[in-house]
Structure formats: C-alpha cells, structure tokens
FIVEXSE-691626 format. One line per 2 residues: their letters; for each residue x, y, z of N, C-alpha, C. Coordinates in steps of 0.1 Angstrom, whole numbers. Example, Ala and Ser with C-alpha at 12.3 -4.5 7.8 and 13.67 -1.06 7.14 Angstrom:
! FIVEXSE-691626
AS = 132:-57:78:123:-45:78:132:-33:78; 128:-22:71:137:-11:71:129:0:79
//
This chain:
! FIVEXSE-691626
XX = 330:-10:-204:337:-19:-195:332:-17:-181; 330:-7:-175:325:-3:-164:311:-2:-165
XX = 303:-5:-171:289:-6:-169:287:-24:-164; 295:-33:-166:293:-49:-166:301:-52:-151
XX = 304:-40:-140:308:-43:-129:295:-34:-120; 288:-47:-109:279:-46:-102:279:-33:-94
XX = 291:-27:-94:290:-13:-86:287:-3:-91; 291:1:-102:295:9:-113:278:12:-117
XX = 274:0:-118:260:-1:-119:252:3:-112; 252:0:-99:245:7:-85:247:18:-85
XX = 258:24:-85:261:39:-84:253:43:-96; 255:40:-102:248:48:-120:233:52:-115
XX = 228:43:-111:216:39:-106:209:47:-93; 216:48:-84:212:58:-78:213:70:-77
XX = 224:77:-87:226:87:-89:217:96:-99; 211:81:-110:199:90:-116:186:85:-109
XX = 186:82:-99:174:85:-85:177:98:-78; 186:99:-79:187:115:-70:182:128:-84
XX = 189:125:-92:186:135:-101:172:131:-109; 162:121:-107:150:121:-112:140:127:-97
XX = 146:124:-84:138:132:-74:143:149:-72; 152:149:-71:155:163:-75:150:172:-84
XX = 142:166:-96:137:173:-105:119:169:-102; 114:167:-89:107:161:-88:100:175:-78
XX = 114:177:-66:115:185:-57:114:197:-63; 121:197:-74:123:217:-81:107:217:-86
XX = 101:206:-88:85:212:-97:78:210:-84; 80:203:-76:70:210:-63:66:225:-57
XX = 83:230:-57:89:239:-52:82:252:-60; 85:247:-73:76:262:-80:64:266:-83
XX = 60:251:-79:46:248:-81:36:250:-66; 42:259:-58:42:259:-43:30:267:-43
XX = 26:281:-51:15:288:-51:4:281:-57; 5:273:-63:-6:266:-76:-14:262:-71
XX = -27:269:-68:-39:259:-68:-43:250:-73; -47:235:-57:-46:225:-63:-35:214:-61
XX = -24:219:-67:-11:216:-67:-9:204:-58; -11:192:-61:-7:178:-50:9:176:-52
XX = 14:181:-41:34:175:-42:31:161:-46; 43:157:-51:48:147:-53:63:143:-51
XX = 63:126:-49:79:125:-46:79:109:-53; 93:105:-53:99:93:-55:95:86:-46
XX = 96:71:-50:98:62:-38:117:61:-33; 122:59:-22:134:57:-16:138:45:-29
XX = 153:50:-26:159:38:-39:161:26:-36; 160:23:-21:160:6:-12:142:1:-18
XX = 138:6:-22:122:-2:-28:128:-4:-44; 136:2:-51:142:-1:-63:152:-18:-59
XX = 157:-14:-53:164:-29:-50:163:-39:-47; 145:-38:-36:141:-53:-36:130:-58:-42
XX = 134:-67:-53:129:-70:-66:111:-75:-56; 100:-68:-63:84:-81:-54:89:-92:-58
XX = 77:-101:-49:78:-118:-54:71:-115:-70; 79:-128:-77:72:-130:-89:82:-119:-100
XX = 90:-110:-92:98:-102:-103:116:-105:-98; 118:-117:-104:132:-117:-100:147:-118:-107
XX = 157:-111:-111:164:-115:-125:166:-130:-124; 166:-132:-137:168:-147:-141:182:-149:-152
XX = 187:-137:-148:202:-136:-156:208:-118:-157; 218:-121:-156:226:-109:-154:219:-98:-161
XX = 220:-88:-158:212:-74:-168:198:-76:-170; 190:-86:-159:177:-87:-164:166:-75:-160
XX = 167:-71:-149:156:-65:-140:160:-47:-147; 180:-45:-149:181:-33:-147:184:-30:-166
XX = 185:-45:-170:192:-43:-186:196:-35:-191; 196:-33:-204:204:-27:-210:203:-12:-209
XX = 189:-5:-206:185:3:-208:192:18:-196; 200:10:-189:210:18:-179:204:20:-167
XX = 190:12:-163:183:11:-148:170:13:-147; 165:14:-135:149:13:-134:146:30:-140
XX = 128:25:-142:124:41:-144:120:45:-132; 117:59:-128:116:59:-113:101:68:-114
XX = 92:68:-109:78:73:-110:77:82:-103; 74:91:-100:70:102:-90:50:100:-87
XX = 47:99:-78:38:98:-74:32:105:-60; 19:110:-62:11:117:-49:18:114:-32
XX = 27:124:-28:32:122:-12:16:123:-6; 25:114:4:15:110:15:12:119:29
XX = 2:118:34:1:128:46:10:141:44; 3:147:36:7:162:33:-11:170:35
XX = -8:176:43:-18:190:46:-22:195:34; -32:198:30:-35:207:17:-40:223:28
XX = -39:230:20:-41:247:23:-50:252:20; -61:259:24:-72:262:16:-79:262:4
XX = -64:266:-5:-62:269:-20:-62:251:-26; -61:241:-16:-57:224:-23:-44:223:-27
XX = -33:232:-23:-20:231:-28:-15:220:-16; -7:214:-17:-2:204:-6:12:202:-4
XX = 19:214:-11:33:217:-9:39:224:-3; 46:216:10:53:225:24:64:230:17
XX = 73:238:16:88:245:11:96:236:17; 92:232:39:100:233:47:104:219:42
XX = 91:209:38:96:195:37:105:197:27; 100:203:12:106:199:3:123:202:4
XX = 124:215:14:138:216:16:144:202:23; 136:200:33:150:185:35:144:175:29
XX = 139:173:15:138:166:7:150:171:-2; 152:180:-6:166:184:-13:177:184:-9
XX = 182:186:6:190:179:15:190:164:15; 177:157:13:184:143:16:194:139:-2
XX = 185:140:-9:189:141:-24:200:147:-25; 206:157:-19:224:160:-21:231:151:-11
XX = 227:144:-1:234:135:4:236:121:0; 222:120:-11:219:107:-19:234:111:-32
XX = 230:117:-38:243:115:-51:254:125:-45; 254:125:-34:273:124:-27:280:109:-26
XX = 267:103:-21:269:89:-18:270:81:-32; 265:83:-42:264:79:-56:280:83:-59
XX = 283:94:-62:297:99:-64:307:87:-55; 311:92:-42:321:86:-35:317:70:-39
XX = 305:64:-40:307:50:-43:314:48:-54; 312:55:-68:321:55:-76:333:55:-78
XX = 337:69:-72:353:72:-70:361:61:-62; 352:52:-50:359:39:-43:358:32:-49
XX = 352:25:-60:353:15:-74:365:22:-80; 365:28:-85:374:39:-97:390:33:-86
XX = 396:34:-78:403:32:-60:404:20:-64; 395:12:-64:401:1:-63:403:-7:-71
XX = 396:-5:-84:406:-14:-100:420:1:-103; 420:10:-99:434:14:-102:444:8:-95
XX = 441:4:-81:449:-4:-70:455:-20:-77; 440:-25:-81:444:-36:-86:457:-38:-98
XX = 449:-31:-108:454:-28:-121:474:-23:-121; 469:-13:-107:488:-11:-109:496:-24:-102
XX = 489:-31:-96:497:-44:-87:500:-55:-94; 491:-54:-111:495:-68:-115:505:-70:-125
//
C-alpha cells in the first residue's frame, strides 16, 4: 500500500542512497593504507531525481519501477590528492562524507515518519 504513495517512495529511495554511500565510505575508509587505492563516492541523490533529456517516465513506476529504485554507482572522486603510495583517500573527507550520509537518512527517516503523521491524521478524521 505504501510503496504506490509518491513519498513513501522518495524516502525508500533515498534512504537506500545513504546506505549504498555509506557502504561506499566504510571501503574507502579501510582501504585508506592500500596502495593505489582511488576513493570513491556516489553521485548526490538530486542527480537521481532529474531524469537527462531523452529519459523521462512515461507512466507511473517507470524510471523507479518495480524494482524499489534507481541503482546507484559509486565511481572515481574527483580532485582527491594521491600520496606517494597512489592511495587517494583522505580519512578527514571521508569523515564528513559520513556526517553528511547520517544527516541524509535522518532526513529519509523523518520524511517517512511525517507521511506515516499524516495518513494516521487523515485516516482517524474520516
């Protein structure tokens, strides 16, 4: 029932963007000594939402369908310093890269719980 309301959906959605960058950030993190080692990151979940030209749904459930949302890619961060060794993973960034990601699915959460707020609101008024 709650998967066919547009919120419910966004929230789903960004919440497994935090937890596909988060798991992005933890193999940077350990991978910090590794020679070689090129970080990687997600793209921001606002480039998930605006569909390119030429990709646009053409009916409800098209872009995100059935399958419960976009896949999200982890790909070579940009202007990152490499270290002697070719490793190109700061700790400092990736820390407020994991700060931003607990502020990302806080906001995933609360958007939910205010959907959840307001069909119980509805629901007891009718």
């Amino acid at each position: 029932m709650f998967e066919n309301l547009e919120i419910f959906r966004l929230s789903h959605a960004l919440a497994r963007h935090a937890g596909a960058r988060q798991a992005v950030v933890a193999q940077n993190m350990a991978n910090a000594d590794t020679p070689g080692y090129a970080a990687r990151d997600i793209a921001p979940f606002a480039a998930y939402l605006e569909a390119p030209p030429g990709r646009r749904a053409t009916r409800p459930g098209h872009l995100f369908g059935q399958g419960g949302g976009p896949e999200f890619e982890a790909r070579q961060a940009r202007g990152a310093a490499r270290d002697p060794n070719g490793n190109s993973v700061s700790l400092e960034t990736e820390m407020l890269r994991a700060v931003d990601v607990q502020r990302q699915h806080s906001l995933a959460l609360a958007i939910y719980r205010s959907g959840l707020s307001v069909l119980r609101t509805a629901i007891s008024r009718s």
